[in-house]
C-alpha positions as CSV (number, residue, x, y, z in Angstrom):
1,X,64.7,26.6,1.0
2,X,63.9,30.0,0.5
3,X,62.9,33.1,3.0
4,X,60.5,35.3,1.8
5,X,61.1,38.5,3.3
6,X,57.2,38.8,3.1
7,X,57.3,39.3,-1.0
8,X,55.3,37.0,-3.4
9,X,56.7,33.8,-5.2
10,X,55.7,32.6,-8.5
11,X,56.9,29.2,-10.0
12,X,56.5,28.9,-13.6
13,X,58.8,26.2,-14.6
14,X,58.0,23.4,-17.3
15,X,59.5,20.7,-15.8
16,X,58.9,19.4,-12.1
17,X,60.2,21.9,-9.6
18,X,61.5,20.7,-6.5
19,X,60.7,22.6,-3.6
20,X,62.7,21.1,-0.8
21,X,63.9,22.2,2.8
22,X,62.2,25.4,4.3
23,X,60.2,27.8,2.6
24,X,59.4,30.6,5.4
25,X,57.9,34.4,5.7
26,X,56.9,33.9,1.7
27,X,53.7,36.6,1.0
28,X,51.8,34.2,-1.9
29,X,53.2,31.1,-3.2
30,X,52.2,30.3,-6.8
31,X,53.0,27.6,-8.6
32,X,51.9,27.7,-12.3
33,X,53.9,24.1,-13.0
34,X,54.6,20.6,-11.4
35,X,55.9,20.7,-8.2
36,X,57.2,18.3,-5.8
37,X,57.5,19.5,-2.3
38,X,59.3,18.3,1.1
39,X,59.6,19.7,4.0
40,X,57.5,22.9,5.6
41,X,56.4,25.7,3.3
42,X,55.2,28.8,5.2
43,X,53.2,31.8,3.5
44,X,51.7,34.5,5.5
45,X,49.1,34.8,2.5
46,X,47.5,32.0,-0.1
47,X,49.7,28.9,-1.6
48,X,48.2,28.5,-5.0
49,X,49.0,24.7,-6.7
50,X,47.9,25.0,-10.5
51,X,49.1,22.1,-11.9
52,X,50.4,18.8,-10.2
53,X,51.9,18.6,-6.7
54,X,54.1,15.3,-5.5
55,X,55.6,14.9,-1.9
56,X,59.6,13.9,-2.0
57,X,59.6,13.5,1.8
58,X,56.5,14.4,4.8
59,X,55.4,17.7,4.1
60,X,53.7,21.0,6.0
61,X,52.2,23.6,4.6
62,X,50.7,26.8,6.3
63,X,49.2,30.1,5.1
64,X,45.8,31.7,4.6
65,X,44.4,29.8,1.8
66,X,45.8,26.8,-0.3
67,X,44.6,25.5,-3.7
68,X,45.3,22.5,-5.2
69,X,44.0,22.6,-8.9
70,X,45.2,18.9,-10.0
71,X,45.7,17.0,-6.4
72,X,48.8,15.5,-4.8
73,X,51.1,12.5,-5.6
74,X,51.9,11.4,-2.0
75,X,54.9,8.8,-3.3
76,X,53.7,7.2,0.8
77,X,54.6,10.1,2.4
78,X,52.6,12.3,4.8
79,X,51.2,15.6,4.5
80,X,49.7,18.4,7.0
81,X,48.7,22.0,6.5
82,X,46.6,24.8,8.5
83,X,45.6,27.6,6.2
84,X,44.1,30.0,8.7
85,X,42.6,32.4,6.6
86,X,39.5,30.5,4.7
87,X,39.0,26.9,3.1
88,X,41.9,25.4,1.1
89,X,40.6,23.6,-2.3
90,X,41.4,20.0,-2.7
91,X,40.7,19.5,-6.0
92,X,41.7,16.2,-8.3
93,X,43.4,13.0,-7.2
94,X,44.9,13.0,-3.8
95,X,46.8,9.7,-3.8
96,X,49.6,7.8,-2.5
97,X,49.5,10.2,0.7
98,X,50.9,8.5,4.0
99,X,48.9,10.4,6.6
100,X,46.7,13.4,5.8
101,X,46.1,16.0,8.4
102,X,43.7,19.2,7.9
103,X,43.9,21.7,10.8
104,X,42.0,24.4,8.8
105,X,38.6,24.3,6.7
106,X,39.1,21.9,3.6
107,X,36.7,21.6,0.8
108,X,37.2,18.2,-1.6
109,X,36.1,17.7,-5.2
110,X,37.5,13.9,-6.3
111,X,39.0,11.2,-4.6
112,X,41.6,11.5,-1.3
113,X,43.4,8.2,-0.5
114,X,46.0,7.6,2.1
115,X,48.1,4.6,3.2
116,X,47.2,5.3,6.6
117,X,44.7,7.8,8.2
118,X,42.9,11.1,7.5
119,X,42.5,14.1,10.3
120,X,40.0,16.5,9.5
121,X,40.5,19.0,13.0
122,X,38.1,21.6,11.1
123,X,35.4,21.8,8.5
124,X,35.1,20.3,5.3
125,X,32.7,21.4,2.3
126,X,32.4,19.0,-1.0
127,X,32.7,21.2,-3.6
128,X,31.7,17.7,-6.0
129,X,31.2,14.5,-5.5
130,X,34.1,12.8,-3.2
131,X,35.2,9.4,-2.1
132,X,37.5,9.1,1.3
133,X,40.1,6.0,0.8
134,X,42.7,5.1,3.6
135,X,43.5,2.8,7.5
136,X,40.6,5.3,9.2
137,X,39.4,8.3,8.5
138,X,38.8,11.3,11.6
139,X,36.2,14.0,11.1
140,X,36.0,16.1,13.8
141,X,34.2,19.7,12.3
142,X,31.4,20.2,10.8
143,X,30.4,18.1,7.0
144,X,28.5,20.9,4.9
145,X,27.6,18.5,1.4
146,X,26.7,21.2,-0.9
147,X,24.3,18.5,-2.5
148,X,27.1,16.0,-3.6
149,X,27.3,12.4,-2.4
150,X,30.2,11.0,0.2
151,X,31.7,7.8,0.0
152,X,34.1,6.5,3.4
153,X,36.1,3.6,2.6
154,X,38.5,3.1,5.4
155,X,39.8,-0.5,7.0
156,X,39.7,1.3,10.4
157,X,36.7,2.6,11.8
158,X,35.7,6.0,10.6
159,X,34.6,9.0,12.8
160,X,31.8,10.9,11.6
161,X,30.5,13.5,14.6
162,X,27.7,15.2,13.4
163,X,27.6,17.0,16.9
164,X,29.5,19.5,14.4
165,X,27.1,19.6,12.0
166,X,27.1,17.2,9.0
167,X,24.0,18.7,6.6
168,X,23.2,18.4,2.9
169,X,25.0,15.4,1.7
170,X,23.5,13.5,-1.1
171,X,24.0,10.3,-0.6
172,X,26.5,9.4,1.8
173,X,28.1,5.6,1.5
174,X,30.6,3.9,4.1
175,X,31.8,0.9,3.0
176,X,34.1,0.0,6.0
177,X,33.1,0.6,10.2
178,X,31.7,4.4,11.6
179,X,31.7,5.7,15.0
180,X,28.7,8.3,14.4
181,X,27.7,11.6,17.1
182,X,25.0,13.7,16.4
183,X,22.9,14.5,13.8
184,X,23.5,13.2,10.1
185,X,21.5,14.5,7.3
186,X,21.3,13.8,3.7
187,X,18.9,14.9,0.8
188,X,19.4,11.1,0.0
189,X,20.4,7.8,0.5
190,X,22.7,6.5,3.4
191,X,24.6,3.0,2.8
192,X,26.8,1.2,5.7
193,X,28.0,-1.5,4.6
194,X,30.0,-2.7,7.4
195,X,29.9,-2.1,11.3
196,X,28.2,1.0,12.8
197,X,29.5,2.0,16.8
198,X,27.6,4.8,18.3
199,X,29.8,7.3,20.3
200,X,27.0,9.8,21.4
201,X,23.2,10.2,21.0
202,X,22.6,9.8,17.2
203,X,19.9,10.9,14.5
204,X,20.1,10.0,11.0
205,X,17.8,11.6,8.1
206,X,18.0,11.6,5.0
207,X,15.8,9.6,1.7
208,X,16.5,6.0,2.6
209,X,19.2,3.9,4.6
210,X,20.8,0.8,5.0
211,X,23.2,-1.4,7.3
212,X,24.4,-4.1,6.4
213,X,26.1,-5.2,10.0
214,X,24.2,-3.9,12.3
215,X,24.8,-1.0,15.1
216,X,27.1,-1.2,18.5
217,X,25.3,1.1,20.4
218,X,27.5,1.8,23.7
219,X,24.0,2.7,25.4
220,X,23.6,5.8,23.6
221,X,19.8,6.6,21.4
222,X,19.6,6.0,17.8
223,X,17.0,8.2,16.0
224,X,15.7,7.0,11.9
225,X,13.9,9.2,9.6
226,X,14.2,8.2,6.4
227,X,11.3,9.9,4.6
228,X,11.7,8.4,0.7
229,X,11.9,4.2,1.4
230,X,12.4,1.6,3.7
231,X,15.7,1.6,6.1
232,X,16.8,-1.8,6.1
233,X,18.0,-2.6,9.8
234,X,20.5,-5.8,9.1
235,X,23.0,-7.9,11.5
236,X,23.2,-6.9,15.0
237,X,21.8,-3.9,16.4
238,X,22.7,-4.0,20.7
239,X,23.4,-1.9,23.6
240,X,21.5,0.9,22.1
241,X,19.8,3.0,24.7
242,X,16.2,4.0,22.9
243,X,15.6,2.9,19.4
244,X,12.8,5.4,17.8
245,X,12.0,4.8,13.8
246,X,9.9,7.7,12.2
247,X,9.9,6.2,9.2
248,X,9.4,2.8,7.6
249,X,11.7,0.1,8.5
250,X,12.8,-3.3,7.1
251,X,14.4,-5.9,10.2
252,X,16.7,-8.6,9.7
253,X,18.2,-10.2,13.2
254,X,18.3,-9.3,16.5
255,X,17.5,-5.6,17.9
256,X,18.3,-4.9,21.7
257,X,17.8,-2.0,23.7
258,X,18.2,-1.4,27.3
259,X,15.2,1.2,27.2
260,X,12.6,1.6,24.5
261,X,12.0,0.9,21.0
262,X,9.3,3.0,19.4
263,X,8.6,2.4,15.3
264,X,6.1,5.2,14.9
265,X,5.6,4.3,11.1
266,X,5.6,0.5,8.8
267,X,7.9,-2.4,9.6
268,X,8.8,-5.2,7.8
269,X,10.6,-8.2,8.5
270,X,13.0,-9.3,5.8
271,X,14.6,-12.3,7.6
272,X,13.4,-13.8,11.3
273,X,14.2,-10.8,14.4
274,X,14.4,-10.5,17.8
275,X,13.7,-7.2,19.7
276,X,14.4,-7.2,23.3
277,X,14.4,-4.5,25.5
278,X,12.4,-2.6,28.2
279,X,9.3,-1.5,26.1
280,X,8.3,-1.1,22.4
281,X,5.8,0.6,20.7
282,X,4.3,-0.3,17.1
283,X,2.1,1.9,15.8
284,X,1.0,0.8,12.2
285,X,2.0,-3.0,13.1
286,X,4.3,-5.6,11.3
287,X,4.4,-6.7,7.8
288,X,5.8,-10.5,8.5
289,X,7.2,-11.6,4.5
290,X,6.8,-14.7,6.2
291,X,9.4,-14.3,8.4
292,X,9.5,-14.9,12.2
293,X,9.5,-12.3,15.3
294,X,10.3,-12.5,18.5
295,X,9.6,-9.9,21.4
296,X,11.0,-9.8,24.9
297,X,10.6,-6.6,26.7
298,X,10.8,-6.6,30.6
299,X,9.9,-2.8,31.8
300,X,6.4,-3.4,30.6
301,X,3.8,-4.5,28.0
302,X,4.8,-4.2,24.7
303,X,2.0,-3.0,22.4
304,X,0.9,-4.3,19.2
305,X,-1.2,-2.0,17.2
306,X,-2.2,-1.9,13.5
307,X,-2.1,-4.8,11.6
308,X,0.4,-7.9,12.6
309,X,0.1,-10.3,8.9
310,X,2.1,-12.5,7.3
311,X,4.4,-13.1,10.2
312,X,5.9,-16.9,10.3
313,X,6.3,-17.3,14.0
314,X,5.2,-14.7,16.3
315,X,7.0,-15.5,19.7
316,X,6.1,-13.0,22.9
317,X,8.1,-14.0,26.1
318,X,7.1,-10.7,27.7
319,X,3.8,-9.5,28.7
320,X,2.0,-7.9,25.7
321,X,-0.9,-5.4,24.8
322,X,-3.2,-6.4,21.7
323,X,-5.1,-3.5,19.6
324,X,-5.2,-5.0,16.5
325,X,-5.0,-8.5,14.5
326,X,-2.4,-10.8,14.8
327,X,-2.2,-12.9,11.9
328,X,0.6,-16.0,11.5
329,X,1.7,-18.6,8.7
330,X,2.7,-20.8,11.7
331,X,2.1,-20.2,15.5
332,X,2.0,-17.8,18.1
333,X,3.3,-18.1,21.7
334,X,2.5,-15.8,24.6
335,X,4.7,-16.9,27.2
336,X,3.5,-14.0,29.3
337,X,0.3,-11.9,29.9
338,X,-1.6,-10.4,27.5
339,X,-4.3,-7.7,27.6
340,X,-6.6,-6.7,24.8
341,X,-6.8,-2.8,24.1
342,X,-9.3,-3.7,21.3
343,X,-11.7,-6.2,19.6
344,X,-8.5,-8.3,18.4
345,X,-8.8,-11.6,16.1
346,X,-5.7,-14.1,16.1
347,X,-5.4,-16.5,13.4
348,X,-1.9,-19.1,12.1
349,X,-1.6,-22.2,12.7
350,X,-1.7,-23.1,16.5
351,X,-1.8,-20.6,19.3
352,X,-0.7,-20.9,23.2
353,X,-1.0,-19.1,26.3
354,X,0.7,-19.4,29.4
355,X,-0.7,-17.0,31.0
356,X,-4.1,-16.6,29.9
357,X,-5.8,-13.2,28.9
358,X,-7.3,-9.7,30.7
359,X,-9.7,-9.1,28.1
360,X,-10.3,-5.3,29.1
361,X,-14.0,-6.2,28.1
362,X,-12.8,-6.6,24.7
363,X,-13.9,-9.1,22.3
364,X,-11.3,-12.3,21.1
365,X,-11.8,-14.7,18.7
366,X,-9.2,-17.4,18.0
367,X,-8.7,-18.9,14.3
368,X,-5.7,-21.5,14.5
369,X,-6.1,-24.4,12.3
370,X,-4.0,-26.4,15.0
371,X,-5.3,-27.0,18.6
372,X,-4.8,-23.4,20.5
373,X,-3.9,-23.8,24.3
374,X,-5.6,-21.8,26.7
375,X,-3.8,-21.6,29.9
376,X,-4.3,-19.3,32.9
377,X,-7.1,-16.9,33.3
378,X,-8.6,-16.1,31.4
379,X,-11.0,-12.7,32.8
380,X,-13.3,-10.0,31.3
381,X,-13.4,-11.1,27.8
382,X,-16.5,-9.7,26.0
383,X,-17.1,-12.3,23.9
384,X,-14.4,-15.5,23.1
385,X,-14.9,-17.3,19.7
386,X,-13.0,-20.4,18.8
387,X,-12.8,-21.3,15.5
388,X,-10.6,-23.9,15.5
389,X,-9.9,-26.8,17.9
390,X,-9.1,-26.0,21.6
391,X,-7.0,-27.3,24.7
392,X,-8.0,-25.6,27.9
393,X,-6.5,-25.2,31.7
394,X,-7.6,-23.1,34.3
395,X,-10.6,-20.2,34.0
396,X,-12.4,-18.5,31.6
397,X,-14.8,-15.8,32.0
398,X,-16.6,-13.4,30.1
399,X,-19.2,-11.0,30.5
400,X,-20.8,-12.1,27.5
401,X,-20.9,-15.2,25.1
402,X,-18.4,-18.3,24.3
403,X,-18.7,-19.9,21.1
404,X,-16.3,-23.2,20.5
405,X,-16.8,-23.9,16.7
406,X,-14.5,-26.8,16.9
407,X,-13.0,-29.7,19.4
408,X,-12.5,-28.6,23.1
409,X,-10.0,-30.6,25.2
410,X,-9.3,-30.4,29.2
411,X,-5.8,-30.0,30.2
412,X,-6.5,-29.5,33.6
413,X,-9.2,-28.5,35.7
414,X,-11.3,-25.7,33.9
415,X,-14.0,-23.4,34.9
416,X,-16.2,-21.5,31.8
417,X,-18.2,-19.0,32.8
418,X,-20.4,-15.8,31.1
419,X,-23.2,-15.0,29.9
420,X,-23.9,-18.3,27.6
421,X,-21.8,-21.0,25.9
422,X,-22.4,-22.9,22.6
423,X,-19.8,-25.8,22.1
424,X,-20.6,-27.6,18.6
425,X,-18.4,-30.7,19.0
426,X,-18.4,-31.5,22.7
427,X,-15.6,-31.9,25.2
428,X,-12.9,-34.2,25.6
429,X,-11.5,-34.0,29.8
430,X,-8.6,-36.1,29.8
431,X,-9.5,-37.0,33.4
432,X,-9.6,-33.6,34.3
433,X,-12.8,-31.6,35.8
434,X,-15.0,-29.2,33.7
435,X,-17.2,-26.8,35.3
436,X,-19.5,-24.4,33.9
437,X,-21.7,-21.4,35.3
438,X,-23.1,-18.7,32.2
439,X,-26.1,-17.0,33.7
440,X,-27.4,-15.4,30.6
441,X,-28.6,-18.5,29.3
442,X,-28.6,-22.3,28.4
443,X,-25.4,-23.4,27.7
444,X,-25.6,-26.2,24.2
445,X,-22.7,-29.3,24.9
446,X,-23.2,-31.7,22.4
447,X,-21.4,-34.6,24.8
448,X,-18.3,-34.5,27.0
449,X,-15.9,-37.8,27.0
450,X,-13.3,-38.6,29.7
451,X,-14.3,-35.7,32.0
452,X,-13.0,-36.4,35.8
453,X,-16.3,-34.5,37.2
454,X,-18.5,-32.4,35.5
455,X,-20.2,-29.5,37.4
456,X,-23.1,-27.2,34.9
457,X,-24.1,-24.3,37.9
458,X,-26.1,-23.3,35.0
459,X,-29.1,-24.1,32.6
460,X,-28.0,-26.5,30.1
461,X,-28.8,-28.3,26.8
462,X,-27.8,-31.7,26.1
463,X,-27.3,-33.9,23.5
464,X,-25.0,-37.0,22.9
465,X,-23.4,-39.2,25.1
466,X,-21.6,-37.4,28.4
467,X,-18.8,-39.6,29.9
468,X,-17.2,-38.8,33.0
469,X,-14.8,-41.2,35.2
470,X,-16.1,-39.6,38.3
471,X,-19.7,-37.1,38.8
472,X,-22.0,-35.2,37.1
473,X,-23.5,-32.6,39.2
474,X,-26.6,-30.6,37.2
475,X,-27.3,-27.9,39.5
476,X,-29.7,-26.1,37.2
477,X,-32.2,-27.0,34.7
478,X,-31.4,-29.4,32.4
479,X,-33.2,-30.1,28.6
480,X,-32.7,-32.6,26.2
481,X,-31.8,-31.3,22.6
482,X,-31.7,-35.1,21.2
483,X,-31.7,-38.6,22.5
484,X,-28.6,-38.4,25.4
485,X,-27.0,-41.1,27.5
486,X,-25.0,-40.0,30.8
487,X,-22.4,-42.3,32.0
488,X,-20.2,-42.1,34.9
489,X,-19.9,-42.8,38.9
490,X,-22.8,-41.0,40.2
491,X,-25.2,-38.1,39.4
492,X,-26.9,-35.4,40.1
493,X,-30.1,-33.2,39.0
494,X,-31.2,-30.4,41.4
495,X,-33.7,-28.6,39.8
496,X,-35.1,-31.4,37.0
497,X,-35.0,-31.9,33.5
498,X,-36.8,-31.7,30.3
499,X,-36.7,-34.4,27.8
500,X,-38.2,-32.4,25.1
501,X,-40.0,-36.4,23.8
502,X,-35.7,-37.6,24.0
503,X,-35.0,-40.7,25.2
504,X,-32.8,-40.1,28.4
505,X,-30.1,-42.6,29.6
506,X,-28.6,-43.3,33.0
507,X,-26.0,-45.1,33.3
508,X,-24.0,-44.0,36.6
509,X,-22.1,-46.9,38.8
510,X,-22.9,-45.0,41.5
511,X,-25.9,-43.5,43.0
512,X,-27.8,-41.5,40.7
513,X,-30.2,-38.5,42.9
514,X,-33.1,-37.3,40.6
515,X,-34.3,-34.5,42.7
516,X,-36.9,-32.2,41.0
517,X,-39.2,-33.3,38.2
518,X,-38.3,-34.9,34.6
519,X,-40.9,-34.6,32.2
520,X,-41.3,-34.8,28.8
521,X,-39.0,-38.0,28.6
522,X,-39.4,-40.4,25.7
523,X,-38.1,-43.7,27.0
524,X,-35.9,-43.2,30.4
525,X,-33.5,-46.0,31.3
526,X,-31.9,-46.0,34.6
527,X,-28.9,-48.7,34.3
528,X,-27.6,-47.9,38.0
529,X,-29.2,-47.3,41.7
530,X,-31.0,-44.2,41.3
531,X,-32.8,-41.7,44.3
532,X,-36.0,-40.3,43.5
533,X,-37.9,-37.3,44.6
534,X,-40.6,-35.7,42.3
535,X,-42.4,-36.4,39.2
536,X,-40.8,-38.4,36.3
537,X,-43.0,-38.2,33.5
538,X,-42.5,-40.1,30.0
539,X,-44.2,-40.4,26.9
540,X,-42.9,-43.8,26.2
541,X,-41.3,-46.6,28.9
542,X,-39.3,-46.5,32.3
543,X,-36.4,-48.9,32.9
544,X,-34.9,-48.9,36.4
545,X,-32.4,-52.1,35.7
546,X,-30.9,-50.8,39.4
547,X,-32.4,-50.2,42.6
548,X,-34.9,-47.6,43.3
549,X,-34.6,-45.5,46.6
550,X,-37.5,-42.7,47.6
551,X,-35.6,-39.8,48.5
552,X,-39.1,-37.6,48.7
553,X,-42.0,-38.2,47.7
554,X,-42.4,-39.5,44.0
555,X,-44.9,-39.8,41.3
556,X,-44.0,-42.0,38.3
């Protein structure tokens, strides 16, 4: 080795010069030739590596500034230095190099690859653009990018803790697994390729950003803002505490959260996801590429507003807010309750409900090409339109108008009631009772088949032939829209009817009451026992084929 006495070294030597054992109390180091170094080499001032620098055993350097013009040969051996007094330059191809620790401020133009790891204790600045090769890679000071782009490529995971500061990167690209902390800015693109662990509250800006496998939360926030494109959210993405996504975002798989997950700009599905959490928030809805989505948040309704299109298969097992429309290649299941926040439309193939609609006196229409089940309540609905066919169980009301465009079937007992009702292609029960009650008007059926009991607590037209295994109950008035035939066990008209010159069948096994006035009849035929009280007036014949009781007194 050599001791300094505090003077100034220069090395100017053609040939390699080996600098081996201790070099101690040396002022300035300079070496203007190849150099290869083992051991520790102490300054108290700069250590100045113009030309090319191998390591002959583990190597430690210390001083106030280090240079290296033309990198290091490691020959699998490690290196270490702390330069106290401002940022040593690694410049060139640092290669071969066992371990690599930096104590002090480093700044790297080129390429630094090590067998094993890389500790960065303190800052580092890219002087150009750099690429970061070794086992796994330790970053614990601040990343300043001076506008060049960062490339990781570690087989360990990779520590990036932008709690330090890591600013004005260009693109930054980490082709093996990150732990990231803090905030992580670049002017433009971020890539991870591989897996991405959160070790503290994260935000990453920058142009656009990718990832490939997903993110490993360890319940701490992730924040997106990627202003130039869409960030494509790949793989896995769980145990994240809040998701929010300020700018546009592509999903592919399954994204879980145990709070929320708020996507305040676009999203896009480019493969079938999942998003479970406590709540979610979309604010300019889901582009669906034909892909299917899936939403189960538990802490409260998750709400869908802007426009849902395109989607496959829109699944909701939690309870859900509507604001916009929902529009499907295939089906959409509610398996929980939802509430409209605005006029909504949902149209795909088939549509169910489990638990029926709170309509927030908002209007629905339904445009599924398959049957649509309606199941629950169904409660202050505006107006409900069905397009397409219709199986129904349980209650709907609205404080204005049904429309059925299509078939309606019964899958259990059902009550309709609003204002008024049109239903274009009748009703088929399945055994099961259908009840109606609009007040604002007559409600049009155009026949009912396979009812259990039919109840109408309100004005109704009728057309067709009505079959039901049990009654018919006409509380109301009752008018003939063309020539009708009512079969079943008995039934009942409280208030009359009005054949409007239709012929009018009756054709009950049971007793039949007739208690108010039918006039304007065509023909009447009565196949059953029927109980009269009132006028029955008809412009052509009267069959009674049954028996005849006076309930009142009659006129014929």
């Amino acid at each position: 080795g050599v001791i300094g006495g505090d003077n100034d070294l220069t090395l100017n030597f053609t040939s390699t010069t080996a600098l081996d054992g201790s070099f101690a109390n040396l002022a300035n180091l300079t070496s203007l030739g190849d150099v290869a170094l083992n051991g520790t080499i102490g300054t108290n001032g700069f250590q100045n590596y113009a030309a090319n620098v191998s390591l002959a055993g583990d190597v430690n350097l210390t001083g106030t500034v280090g240079t290296f013009a033309s990198g290091v040969t490691g020959n699998n051996n490690s290196l270490s230095f702390n330069f106290t007094g401002g940022t040593t330059s690694l410049a060139g191809l640092f290669t071969n190099i066992a371990t690599l620790t930096a104590d002090s401020d480093v700044s790297v133009n080129g390429t630094v690859e090590t067998n094993l790891d890389q500790y960065y204790n303190a800052n580092v600045t890219l002087a150009g653009a750099s690429t970061f090769t070794g086992n796994a890679g330790f970053f614990s000071g601040a990343v300043e990018g001076g506008g060049n782009d960062l490339t990781f490529n570690f087989t360990q995971e990779t520590t990036i803790d932008g709690s330090q500061t890591f600013a004005n990167v260009a693109n930054l690209t980490s082709i093996g697994d990150v732990s990231l902390n803090g905030t992580i800015a670049t002017s433009g693109d971020q890539n991870y390729a591989a897996n991405v662990t959160l070790a503290g509250t994260t935000t990453l800006a920058g142009n656009t950003g990718s990832f490939a496998s997903g993110v490993a939360g360890e319940n701490n926030s992730l924040t997106l803002n990627f202003s130039g494109g869409t960030t494509a959210l790949s793989g896995d993405f769980a145990n994240i505490q809040t998701l929010t996504a300020l700018s546009n975002v592509s999903l592919n798989g399954g994204i879980q959260t145990n709070l929320d997950q708020n996507y305040a700009a676009g999203v896009s599905l480019a493969g079938d996801a999942s998003l479970s959490g406590n709540a979610a928030t979309f604010a300019t809805g889901v582009a669906g590429e034909n892909n299917s989505l899936t939403l189960n948040f538990t802490g409260g309704p998750t709400t869908l507003d802007g426009s849902f299109a395109n989607i496959a298969t829109l699944t909701a097992l939690s309870d859900v807010k509507i604001a916009a429309n929902i529009s499907t290649n295939v089906d959409q299941n509610y398996a929980a309750n939802v509430t409209l926040t605005d006029n909504a439309t949902l149209s795909g193939n088939a549509g169910s409900f489990s638990s029926g609609v709170a309509g927030g006196g908002k209007d629905l229409t339904l445009n599924f090409t398959a049957p649509t089940a309606l199941e629950g309540s169904f409660a202050n609905l505006a107006n409900l339109t069905s397009v397409g066919d219709v199986t129904v169980n349980g209650t709907i009301e609205t404080t204005v108008d049904q429309t059925y465009q299509a078939n309606v079937t019964l899958l259990g007992d059902t009550t309709l009631e609003g204002n008024a009702a049109s239903f274009a292609t009748g009703v088929t029960g399945e055994n099961h009772a259908f009840t109606i009650n609009f007040t604002g008007g007559t409600t049009a059926l155009a026949g009912i088949s396979n009812v259990s009991t039919f109840t109408a607590d309100s004005d109704v037209s009728v057309t067709g032939n009505f079959t039901t295994n049990l009654d018919q109950v006409y509380n109301a008035n009752v008018t003939l829209t063309g020539d009708t035939v009512l079969t079943g066990n008995t039934g009942t008209f409280a208030t009359g009817l009005n054949g409007a010159t239709y012929d009018l069948t009756l054709n009950f096994s049971g007793l039949s009451t007739i208690d108010s006035g039918f006039v304007n009849i065509a023909n009447l035929t009565s196949v059953g026992d029927v109980s009269t009280n009132g006028t029955i007036q008809t412009g052509g014949n009267q069959t009674y084929e049954g028996n005849v009781t006076l309930a009142g007194d009659t006129l014929l």
